[in-house]
N, CA, C and O atoms as CSV, one atom per row, in Angstrom:
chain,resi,resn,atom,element,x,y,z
A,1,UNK,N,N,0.818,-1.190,0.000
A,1,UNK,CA,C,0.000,0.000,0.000
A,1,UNK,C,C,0.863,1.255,0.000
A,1,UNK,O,O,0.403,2.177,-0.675
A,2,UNK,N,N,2.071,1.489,0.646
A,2,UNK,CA,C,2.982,2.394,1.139
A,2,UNK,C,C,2.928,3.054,-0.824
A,2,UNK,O,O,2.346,3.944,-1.444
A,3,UNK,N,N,3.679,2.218,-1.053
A,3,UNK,CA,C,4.195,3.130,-2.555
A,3,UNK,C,C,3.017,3.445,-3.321
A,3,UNK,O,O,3.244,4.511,-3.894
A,4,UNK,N,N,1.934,3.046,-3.586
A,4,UNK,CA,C,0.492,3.897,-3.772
A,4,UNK,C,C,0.124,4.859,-3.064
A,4,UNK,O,O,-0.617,5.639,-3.664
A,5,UNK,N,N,0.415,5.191,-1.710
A,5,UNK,CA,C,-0.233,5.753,-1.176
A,5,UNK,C,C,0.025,7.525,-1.436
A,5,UNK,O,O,-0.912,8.309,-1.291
A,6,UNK,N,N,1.504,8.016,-1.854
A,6,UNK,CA,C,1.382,9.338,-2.285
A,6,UNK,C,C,0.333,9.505,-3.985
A,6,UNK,O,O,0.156,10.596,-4.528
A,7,UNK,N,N,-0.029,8.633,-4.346
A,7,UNK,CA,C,-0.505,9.126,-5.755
A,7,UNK,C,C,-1.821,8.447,-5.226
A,7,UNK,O,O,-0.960,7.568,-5.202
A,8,UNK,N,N,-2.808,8.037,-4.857
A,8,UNK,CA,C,-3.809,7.436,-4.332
A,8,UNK,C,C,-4.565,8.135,-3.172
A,8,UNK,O,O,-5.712,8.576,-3.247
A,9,UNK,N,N,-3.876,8.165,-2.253
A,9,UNK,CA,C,-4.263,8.510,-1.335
A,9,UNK,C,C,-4.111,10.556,-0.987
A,9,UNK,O,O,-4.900,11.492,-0.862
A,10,UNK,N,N,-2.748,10.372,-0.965
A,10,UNK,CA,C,-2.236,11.966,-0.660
A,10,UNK,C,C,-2.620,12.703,-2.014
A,10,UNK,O,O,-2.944,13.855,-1.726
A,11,UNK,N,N,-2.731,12.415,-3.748
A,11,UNK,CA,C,-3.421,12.710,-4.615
A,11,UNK,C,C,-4.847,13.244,-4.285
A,11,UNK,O,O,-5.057,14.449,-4.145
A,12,UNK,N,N,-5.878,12.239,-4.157
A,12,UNK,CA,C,-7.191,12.506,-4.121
A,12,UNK,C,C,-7.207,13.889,-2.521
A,12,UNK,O,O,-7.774,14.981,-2.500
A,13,UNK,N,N,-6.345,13.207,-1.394
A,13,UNK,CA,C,-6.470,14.550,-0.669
A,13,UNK,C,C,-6.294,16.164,-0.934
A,13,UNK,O,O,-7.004,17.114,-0.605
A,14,UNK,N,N,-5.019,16.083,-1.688
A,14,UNK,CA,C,-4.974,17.589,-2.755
A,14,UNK,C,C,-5.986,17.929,-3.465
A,14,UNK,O,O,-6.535,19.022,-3.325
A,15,UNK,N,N,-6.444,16.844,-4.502
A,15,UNK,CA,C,-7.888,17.450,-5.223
A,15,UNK,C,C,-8.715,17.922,-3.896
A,15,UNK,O,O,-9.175,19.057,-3.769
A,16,UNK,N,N,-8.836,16.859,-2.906
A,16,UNK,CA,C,-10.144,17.745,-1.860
A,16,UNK,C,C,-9.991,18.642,-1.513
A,16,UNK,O,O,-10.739,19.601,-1.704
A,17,UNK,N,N,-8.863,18.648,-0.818
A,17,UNK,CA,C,-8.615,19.925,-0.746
A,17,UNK,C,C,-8.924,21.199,-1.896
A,17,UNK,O,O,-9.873,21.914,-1.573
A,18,UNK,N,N,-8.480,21.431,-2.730
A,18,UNK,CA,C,-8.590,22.127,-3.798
A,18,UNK,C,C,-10.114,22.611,-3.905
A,18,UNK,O,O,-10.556,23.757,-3.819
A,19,UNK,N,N,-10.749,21.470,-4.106
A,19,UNK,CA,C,-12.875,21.119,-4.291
A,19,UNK,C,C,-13.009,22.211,-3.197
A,19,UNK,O,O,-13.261,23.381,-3.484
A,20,UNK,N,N,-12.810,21.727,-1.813
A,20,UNK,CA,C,-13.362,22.736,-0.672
A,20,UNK,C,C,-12.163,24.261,-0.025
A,20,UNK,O,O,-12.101,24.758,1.100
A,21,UNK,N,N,-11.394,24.600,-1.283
A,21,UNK,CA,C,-11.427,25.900,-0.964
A,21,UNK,C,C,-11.491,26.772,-2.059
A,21,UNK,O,O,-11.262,26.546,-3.248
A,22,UNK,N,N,-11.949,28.141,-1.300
A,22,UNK,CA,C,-12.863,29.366,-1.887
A,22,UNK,C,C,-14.150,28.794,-2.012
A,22,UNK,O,O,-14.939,28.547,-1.099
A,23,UNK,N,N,-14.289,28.608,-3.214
A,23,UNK,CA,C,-15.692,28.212,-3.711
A,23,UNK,C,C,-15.722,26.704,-4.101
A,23,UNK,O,O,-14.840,26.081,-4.693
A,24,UNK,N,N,-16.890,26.260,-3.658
A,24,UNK,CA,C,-16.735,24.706,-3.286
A,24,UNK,C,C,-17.056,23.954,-4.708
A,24,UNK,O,O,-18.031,24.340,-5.353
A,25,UNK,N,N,-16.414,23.112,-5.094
A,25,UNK,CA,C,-16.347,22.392,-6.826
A,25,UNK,C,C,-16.834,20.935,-6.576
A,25,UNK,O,O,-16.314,20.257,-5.689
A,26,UNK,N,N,-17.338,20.695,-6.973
A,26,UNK,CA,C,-18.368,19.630,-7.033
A,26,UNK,C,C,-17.097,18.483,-7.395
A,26,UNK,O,O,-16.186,19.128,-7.914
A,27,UNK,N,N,-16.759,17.146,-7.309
A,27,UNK,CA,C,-15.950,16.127,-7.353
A,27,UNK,C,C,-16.268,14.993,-8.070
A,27,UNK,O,O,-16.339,13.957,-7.409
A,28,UNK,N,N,-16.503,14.918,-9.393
A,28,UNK,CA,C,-16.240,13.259,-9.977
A,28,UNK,C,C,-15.285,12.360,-9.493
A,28,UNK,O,O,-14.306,12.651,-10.181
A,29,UNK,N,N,-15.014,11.637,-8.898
A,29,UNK,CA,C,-14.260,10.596,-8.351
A,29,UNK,C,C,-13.907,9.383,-8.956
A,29,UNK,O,O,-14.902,8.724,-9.256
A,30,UNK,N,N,-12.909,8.892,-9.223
A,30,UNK,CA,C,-13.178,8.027,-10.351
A,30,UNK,C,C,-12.130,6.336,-9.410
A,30,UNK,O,O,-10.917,6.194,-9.564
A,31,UNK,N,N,-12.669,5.722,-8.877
A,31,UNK,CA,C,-12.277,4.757,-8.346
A,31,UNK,C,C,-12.317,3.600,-8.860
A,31,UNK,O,O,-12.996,3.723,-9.880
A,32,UNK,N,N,-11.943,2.404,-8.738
A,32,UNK,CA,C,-11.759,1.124,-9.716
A,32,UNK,C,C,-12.604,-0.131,-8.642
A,32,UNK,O,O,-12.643,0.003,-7.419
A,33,UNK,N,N,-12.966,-0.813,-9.066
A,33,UNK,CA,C,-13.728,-2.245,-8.767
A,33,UNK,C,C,-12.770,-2.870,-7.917
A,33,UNK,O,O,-13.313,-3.710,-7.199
A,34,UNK,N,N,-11.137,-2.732,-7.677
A,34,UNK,CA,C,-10.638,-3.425,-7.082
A,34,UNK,C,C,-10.580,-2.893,-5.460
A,34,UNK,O,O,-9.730,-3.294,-4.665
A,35,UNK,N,N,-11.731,-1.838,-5.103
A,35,UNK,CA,C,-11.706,-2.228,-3.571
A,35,UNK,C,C,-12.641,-3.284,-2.901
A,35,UNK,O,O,-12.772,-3.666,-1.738
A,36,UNK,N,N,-13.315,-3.650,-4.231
A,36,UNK,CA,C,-14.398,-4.866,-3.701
A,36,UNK,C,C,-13.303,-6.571,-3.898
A,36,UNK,O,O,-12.891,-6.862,-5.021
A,37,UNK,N,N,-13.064,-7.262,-2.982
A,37,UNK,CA,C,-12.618,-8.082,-2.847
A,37,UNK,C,C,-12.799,-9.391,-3.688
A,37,UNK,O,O,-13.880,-9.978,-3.626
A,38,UNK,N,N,-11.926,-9.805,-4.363
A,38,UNK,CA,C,-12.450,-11.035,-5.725
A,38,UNK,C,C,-12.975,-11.908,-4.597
A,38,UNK,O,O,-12.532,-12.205,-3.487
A,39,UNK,N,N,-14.287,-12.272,-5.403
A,39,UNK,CA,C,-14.629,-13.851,-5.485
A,39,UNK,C,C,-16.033,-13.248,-4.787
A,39,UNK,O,O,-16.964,-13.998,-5.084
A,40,UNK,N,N,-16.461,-12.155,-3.975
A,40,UNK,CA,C,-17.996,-11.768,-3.542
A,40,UNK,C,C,-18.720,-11.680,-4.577
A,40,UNK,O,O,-18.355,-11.373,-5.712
A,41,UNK,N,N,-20.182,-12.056,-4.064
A,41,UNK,CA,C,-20.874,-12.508,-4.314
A,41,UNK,C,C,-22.329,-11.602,-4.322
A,41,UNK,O,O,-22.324,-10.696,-3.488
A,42,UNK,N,N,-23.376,-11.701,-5.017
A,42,UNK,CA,C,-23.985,-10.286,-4.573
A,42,UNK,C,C,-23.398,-9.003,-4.491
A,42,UNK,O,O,-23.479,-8.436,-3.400
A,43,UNK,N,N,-22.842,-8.448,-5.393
A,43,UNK,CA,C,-22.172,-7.505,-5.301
A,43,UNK,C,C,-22.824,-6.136,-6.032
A,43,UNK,O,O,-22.453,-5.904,-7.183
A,44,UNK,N,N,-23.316,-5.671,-5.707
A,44,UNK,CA,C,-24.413,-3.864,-6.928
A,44,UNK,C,C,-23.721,-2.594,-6.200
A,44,UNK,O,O,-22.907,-2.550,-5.277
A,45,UNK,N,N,-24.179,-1.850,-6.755
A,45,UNK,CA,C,-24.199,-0.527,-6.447
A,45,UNK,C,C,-23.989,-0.240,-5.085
A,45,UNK,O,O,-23.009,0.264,-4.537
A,46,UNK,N,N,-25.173,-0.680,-4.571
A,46,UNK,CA,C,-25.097,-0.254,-2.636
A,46,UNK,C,C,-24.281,-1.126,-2.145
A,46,UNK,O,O,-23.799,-0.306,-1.363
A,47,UNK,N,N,-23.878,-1.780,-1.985
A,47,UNK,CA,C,-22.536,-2.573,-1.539
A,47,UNK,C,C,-21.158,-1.982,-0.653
A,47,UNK,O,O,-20.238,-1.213,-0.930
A,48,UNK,N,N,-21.378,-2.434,0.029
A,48,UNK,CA,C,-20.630,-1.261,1.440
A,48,UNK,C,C,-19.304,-2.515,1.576
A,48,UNK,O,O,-19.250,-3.653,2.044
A,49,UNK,N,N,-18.458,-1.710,0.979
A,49,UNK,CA,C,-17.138,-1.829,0.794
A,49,UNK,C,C,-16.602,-2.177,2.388
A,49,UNK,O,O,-16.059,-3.246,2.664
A,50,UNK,N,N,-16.859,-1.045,3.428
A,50,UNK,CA,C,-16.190,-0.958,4.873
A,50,UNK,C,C,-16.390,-2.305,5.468
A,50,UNK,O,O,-15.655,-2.762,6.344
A,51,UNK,N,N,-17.620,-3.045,4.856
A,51,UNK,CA,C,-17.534,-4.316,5.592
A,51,UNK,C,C,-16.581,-5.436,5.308
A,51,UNK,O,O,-16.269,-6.290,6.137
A,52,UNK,N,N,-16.115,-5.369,4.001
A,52,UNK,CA,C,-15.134,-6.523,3.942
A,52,UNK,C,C,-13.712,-5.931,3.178
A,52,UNK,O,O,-12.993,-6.425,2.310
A,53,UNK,N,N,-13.653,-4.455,4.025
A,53,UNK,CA,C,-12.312,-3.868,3.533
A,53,UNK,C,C,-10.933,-4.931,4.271
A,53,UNK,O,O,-9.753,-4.873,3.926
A,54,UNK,N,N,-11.370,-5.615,5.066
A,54,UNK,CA,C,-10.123,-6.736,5.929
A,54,UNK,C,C,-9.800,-7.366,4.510
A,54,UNK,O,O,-8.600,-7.507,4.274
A,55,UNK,N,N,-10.701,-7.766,3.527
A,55,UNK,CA,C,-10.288,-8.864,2.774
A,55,UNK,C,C,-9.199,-8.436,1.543
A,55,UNK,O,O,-8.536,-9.170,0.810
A,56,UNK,N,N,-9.283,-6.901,1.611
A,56,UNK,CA,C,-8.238,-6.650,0.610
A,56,UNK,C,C,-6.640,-7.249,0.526
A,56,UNK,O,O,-6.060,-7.540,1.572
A,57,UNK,N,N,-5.983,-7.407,-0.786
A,57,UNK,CA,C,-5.287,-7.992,-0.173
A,57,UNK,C,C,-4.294,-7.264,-0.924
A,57,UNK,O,O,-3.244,-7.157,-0.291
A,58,UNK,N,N,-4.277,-6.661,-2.208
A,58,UNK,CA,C,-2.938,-5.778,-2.779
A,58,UNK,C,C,-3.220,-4.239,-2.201
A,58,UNK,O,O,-4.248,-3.784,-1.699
A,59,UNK,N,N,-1.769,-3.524,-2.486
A,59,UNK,CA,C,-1.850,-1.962,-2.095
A,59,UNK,C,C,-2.587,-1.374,-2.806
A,59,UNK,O,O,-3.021,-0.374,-2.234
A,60,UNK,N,N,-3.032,-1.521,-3.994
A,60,UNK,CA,C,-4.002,-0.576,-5.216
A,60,UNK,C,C,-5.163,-0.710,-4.443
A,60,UNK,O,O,-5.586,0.336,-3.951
A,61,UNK,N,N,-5.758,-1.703,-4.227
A,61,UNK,CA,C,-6.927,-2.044,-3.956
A,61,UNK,C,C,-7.287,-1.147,-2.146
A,61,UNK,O,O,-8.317,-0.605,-1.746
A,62,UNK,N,N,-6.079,-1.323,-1.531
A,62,UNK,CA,C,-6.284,-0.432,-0.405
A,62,UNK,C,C,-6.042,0.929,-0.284
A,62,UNK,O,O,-6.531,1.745,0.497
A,63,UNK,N,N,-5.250,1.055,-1.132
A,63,UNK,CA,C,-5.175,2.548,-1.499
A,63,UNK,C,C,-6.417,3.155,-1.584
A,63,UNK,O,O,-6.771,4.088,-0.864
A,64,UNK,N,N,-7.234,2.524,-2.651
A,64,UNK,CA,C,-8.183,3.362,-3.901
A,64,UNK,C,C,-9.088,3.657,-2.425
A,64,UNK,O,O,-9.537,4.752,-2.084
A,65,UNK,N,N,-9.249,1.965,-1.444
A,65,UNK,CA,C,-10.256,2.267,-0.691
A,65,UNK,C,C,-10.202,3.525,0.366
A,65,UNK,O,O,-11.080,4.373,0.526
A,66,UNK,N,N,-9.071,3.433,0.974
A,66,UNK,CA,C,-8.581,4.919,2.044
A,66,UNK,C,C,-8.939,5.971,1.356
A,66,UNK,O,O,-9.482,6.941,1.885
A,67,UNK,N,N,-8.550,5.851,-0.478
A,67,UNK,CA,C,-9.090,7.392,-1.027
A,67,UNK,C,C,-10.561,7.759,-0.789
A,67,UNK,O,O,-11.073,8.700,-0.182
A,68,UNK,N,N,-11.198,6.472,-1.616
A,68,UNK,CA,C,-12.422,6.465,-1.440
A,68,UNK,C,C,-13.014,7.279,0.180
A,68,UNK,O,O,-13.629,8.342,0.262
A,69,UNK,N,N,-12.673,6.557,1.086
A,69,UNK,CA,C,-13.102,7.027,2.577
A,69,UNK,C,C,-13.125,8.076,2.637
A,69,UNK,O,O,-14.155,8.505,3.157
A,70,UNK,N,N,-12.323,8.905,2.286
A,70,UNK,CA,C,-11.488,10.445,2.267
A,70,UNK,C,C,-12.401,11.359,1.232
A,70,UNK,O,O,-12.129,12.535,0.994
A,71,UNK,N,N,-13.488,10.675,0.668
A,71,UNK,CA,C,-14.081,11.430,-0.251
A,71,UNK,C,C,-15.459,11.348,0.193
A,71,UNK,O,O,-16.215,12.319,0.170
A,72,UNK,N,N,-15.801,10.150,0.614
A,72,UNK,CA,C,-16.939,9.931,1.490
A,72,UNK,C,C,-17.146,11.081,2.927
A,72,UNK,O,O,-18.174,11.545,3.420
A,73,UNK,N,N,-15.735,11.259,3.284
A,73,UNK,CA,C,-15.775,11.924,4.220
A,73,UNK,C,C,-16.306,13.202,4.375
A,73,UNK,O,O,-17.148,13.632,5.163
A,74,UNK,N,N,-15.361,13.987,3.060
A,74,UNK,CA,C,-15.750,14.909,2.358
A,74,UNK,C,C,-17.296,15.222,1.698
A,74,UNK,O,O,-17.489,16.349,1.243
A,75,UNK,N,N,-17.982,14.588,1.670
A,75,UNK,CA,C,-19.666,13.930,1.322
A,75,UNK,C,C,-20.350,14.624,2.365
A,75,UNK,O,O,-21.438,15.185,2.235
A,76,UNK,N,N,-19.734,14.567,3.302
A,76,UNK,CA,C,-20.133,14.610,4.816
A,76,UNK,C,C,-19.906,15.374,5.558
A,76,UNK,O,O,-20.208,15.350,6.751
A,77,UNK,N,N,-19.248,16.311,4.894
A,77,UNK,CA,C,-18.894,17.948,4.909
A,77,UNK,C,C,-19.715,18.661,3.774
A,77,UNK,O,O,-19.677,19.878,3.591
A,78,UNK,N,N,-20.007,18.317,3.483
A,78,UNK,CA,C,-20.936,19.064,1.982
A,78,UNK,C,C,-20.373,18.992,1.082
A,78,UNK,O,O,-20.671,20.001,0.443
A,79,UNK,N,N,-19.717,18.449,0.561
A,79,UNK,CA,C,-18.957,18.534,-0.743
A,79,UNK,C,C,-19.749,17.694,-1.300
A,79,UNK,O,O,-20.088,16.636,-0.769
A,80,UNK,N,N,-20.263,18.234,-2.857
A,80,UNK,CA,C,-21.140,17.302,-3.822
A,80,UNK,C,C,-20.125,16.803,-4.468
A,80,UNK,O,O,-19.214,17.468,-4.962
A,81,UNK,N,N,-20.262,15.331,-4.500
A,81,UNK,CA,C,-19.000,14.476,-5.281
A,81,UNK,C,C,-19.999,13.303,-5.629
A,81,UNK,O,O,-21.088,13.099,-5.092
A,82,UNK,N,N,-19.408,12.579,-6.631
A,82,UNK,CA,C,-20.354,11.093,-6.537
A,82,UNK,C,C,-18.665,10.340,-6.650
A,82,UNK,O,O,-17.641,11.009,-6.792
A,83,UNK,N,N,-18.713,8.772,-6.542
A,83,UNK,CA,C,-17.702,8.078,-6.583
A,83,UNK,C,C,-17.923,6.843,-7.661
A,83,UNK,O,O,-18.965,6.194,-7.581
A,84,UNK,N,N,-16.987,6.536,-8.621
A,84,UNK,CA,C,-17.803,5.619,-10.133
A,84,UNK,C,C,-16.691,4.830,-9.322
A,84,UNK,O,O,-15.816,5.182,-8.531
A,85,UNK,N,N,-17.085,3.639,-9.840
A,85,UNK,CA,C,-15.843,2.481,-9.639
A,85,UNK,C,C,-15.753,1.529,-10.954
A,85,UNK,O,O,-16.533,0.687,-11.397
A,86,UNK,N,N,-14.876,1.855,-11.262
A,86,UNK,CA,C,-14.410,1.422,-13.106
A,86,UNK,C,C,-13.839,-0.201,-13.053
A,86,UNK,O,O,-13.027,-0.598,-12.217
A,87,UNK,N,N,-14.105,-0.573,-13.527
A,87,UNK,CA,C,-12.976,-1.777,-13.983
A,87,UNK,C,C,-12.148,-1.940,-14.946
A,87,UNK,O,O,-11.728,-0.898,-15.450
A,88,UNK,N,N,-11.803,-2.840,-15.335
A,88,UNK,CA,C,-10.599,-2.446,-16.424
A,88,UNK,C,C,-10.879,-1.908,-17.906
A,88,UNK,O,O,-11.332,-2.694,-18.738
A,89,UNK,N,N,-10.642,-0.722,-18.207
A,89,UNK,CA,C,-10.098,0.315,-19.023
A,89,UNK,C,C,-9.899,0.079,-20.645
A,89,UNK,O,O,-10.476,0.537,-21.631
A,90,UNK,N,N,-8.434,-1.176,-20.389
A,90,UNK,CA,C,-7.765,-0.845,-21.619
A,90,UNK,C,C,-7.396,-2.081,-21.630
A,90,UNK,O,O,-7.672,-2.883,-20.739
A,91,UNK,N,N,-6.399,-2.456,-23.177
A,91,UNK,CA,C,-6.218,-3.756,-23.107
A,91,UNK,C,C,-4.288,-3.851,-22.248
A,91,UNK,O,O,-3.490,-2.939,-22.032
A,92,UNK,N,N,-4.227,-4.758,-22.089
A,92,UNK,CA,C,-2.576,-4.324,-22.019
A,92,UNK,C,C,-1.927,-3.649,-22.699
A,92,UNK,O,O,-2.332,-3.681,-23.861
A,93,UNK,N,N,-0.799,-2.814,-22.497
A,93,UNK,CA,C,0.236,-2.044,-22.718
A,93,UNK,C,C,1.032,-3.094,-23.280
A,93,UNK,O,O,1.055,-3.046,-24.510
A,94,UNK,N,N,1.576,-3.865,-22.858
A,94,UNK,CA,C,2.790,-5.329,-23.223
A,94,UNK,C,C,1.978,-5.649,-23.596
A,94,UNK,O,O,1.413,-4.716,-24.167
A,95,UNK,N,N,1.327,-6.731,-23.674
A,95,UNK,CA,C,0.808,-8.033,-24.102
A,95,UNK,C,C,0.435,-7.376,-25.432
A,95,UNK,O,O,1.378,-7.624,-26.183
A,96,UNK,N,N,-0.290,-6.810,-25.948
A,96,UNK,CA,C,-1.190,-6.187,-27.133
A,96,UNK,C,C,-2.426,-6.813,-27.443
A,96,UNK,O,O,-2.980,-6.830,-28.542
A,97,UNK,N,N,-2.844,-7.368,-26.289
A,97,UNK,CA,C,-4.103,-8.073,-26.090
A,97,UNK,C,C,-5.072,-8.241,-25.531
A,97,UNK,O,O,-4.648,-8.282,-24.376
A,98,UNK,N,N,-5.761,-8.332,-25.489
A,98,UNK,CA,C,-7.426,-8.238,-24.707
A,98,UNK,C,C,-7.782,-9.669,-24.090
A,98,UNK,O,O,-7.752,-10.651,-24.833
A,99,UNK,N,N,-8.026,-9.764,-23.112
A,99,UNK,CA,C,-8.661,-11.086,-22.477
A,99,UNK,C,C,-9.940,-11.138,-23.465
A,99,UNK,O,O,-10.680,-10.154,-23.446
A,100,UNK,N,N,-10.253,-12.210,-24.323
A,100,UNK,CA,C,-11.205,-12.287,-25.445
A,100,UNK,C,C,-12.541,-12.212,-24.224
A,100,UNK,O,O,-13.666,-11.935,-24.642
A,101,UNK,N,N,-12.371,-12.424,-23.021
A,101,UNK,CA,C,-14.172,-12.710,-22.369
A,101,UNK,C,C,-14.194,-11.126,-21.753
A,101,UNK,O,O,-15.229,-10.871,-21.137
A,102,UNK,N,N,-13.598,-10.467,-21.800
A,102,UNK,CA,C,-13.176,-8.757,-21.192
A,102,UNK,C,C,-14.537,-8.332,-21.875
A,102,UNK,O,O,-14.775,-8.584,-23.056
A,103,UNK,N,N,-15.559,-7.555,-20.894
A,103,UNK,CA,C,-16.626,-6.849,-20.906
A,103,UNK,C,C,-16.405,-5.947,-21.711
A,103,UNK,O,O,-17.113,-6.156,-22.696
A,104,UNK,N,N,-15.583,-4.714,-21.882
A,104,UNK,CA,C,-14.872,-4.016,-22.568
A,104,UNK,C,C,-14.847,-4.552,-24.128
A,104,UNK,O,O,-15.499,-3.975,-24.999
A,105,UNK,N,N,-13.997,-5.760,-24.409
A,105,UNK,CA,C,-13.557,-6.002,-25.063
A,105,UNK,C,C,-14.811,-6.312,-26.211
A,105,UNK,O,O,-15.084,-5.985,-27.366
A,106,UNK,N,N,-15.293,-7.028,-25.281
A,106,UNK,CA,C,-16.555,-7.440,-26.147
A,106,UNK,C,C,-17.491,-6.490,-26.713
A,106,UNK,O,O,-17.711,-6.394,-27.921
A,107,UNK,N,N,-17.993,-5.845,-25.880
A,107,UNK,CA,C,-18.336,-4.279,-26.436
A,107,UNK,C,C,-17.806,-3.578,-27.228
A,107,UNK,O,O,-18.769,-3.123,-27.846
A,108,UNK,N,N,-17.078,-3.230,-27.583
A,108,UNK,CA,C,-15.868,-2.683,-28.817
A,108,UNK,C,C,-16.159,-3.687,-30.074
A,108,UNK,O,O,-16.589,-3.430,-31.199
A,109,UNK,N,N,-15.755,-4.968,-29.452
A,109,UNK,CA,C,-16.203,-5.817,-31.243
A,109,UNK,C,C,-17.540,-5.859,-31.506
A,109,UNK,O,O,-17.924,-5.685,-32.662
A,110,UNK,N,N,-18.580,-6.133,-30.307
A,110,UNK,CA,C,-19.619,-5.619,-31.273
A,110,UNK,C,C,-20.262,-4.201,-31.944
A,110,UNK,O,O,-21.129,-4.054,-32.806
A,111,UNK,N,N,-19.531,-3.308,-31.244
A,111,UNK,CA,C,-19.751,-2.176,-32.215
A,111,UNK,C,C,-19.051,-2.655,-33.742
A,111,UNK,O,O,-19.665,-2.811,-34.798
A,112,UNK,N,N,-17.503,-2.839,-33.488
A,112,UNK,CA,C,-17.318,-3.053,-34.782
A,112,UNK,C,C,-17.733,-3.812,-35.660
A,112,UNK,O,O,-17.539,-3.563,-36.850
A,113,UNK,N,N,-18.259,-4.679,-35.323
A,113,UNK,CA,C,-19.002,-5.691,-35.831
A,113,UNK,C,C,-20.508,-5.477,-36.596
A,113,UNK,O,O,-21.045,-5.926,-37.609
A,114,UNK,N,N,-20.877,-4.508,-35.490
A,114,UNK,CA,C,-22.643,-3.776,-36.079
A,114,UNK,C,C,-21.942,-2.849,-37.082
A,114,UNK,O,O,-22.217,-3.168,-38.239
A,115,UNK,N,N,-21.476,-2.254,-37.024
A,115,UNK,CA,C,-21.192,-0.818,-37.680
A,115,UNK,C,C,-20.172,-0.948,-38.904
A,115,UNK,O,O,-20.050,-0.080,-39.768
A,116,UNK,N,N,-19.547,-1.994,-38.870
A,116,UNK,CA,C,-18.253,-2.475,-39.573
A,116,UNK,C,C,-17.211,-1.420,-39.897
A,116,UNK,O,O,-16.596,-0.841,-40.792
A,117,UNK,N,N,-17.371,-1.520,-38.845
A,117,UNK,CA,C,-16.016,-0.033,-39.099
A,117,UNK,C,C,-14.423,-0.694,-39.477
A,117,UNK,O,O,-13.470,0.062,-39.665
């Protein structure tokens, strides 16, 4: 967690900071799926992370969550923010490849596929 934590953690605190002074700026938050722990079950929208934050087990994943907290917190001071939690993005950088079952991935070919681009 340590070496995430200045770009994760001390990051998102500067933006808050920033949001709540002078005039207060509303916060898109953009967090990733990996503070929810692989392999749960029932997992949506309302899904309260704080309960099975023990199960994390890499620094990204605890990072994002401490940020997360830190913005929630901020919620709770008045700051209008919402928090998205993304999953994966892009295909690899190295590999030059896409996991063929990638949600993402699949979406992209069937556009290209409808549209034949």
């Amino acid at each position: 967690m340590y070496a995430l934590h200045g770009i994760n953690v001390l990051g998102t605190r500067n933006v808050l900071d920033f949001c709540h002074t002078n005039k207060v700026k509303p916060l898109h938050y953009i967090s990733t799926d990996a503070v929810i722990p692989a392999g749960l079950k029932d997992v949506d929208e309302d899904f309260r992370v704080e309960h099975v934050k023990e199960k994390l087990q890499d620094g990204y994943g605890q990072s994002k969550y401490v940020a997360e907290q830190l913005v929630k917190l901020s919620q709770l001071r008045g700051l209008p923010s919402i928090i998205y939690r993304l999953g994966n993005q892009a295909a690899s950088t190295t590999a030059g490849f896409w996991n063929d079952q990638d949600f993402t991935y699949l979406l992209l070919q069937s556009f290209y596929r409808f549209y034949k681009i």
